[in-house]
C-alpha positions as a Markdown table, in Angstrom:
| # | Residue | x | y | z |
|---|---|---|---|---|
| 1 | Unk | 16.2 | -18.6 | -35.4 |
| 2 | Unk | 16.0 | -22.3 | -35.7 |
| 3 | Unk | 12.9 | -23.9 | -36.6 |
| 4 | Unk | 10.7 | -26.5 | -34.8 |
| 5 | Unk | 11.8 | -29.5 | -37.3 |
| 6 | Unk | 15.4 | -29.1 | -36.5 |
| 7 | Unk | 14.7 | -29.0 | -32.4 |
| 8 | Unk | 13.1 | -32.3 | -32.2 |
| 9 | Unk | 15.6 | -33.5 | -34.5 |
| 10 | Unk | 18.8 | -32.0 | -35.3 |
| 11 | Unk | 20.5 | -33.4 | -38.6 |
| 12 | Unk | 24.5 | -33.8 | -37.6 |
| 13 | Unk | 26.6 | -33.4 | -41.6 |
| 14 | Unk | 23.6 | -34.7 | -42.7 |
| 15 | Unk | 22.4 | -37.1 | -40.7 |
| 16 | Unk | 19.3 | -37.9 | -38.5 |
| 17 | Unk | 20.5 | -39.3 | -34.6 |
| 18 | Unk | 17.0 | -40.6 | -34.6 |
| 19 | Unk | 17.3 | -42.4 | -37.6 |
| 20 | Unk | 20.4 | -43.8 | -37.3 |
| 21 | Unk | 19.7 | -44.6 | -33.4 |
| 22 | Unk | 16.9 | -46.2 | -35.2 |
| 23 | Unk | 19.0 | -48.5 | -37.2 |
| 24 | Unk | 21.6 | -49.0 | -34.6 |
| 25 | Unk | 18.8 | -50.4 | -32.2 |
| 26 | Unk | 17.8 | -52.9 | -35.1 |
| 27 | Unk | 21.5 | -53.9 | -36.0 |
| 28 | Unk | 21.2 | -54.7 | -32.1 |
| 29 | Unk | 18.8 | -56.3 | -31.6 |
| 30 | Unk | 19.1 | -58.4 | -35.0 |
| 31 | Unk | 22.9 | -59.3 | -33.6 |
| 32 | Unk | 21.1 | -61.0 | -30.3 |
| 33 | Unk | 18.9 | -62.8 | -32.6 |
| 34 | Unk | 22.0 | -64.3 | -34.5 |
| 35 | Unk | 23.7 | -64.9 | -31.1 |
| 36 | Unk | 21.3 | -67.2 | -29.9 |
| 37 | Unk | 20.4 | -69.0 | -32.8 |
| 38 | Unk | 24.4 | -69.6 | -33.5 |
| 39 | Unk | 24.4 | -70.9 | -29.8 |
| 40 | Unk | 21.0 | -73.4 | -30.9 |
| 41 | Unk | 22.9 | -74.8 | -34.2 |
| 42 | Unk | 26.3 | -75.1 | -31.9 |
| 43 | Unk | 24.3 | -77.6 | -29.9 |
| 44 | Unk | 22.5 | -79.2 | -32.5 |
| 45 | Unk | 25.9 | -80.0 | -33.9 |
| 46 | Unk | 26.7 | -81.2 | -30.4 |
| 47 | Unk | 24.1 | -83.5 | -30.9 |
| 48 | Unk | 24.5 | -85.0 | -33.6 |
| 49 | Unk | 28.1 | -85.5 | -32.9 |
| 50 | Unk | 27.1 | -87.5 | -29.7 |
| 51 | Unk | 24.6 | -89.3 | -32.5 |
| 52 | Unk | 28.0 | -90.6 | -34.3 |
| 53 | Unk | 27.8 | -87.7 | -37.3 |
| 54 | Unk | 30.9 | -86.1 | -38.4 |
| 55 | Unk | 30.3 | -82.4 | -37.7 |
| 56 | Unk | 33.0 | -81.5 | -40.2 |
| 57 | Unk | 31.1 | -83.6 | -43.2 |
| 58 | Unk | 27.7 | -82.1 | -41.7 |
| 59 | Unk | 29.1 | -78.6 | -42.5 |
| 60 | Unk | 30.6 | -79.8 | -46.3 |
| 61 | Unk | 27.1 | -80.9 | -46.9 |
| 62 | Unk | 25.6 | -77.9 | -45.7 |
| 63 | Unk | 27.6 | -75.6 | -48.2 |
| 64 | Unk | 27.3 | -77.9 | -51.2 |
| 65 | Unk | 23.4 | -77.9 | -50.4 |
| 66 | Unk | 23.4 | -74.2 | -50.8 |
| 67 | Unk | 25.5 | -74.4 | -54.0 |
| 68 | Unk | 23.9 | -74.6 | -57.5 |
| 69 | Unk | 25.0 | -77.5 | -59.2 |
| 70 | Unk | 27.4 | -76.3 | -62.0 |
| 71 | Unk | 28.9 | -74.1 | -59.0 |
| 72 | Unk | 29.2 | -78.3 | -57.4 |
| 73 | Unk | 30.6 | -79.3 | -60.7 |
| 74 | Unk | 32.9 | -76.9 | -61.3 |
| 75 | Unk | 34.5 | -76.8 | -57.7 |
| 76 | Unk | 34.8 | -80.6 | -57.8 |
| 77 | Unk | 36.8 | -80.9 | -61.0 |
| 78 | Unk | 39.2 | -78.2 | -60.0 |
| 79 | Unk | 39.9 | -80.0 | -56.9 |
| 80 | Unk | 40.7 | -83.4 | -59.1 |
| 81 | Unk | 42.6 | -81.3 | -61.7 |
| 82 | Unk | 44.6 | -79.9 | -58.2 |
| 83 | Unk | 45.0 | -83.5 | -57.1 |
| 84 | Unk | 46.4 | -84.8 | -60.0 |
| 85 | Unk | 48.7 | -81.8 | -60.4 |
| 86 | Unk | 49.8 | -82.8 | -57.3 |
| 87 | Unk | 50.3 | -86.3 | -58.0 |
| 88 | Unk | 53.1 | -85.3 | -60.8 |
């Protein structure tokens, strides 16, 4: 006889449907969320191209903003040391 617990909520190998509906339905609805505001920084970049910014350069400035400095540093002298290896 099965008991009330596993009628309103079966576990399948383990798992909860309603918990993982649960998650599903906030991986969702968080995937929207990113849709649109990749849609709002596409036209910002728009914009600022039309403003005579480099969107390319906007996004390199973006990155090494979000880069500690010694990780700056570092990735700028092994792109010289590549350069001049290059140069030989």
């Amino acid at each position: 006889m099965e008991d009330s617990a596993n009628k309103a909520s079966p576990d399948i190998s383990g798992i909860s449907p309603d918990e993982l509906k649960s998650f599903v339905q906030r991986i969702e609805k968080l995937e929207e969320e990113k849709a649109t505001v990749c849609g709002y920084i596409r036209d910002l970049y728009a914009e600022a191209k039309a403003s005579g910014f480099d969107p390319k350069i906007m996004r390199k400035v973006l990155k090494i903003r979000r880069m500690k400095y010694e990780d700056v540093l570092e990735e700028e002298e092994l792109v010289e040391t590549y350069m001049r290896a290059l140069k030989n």
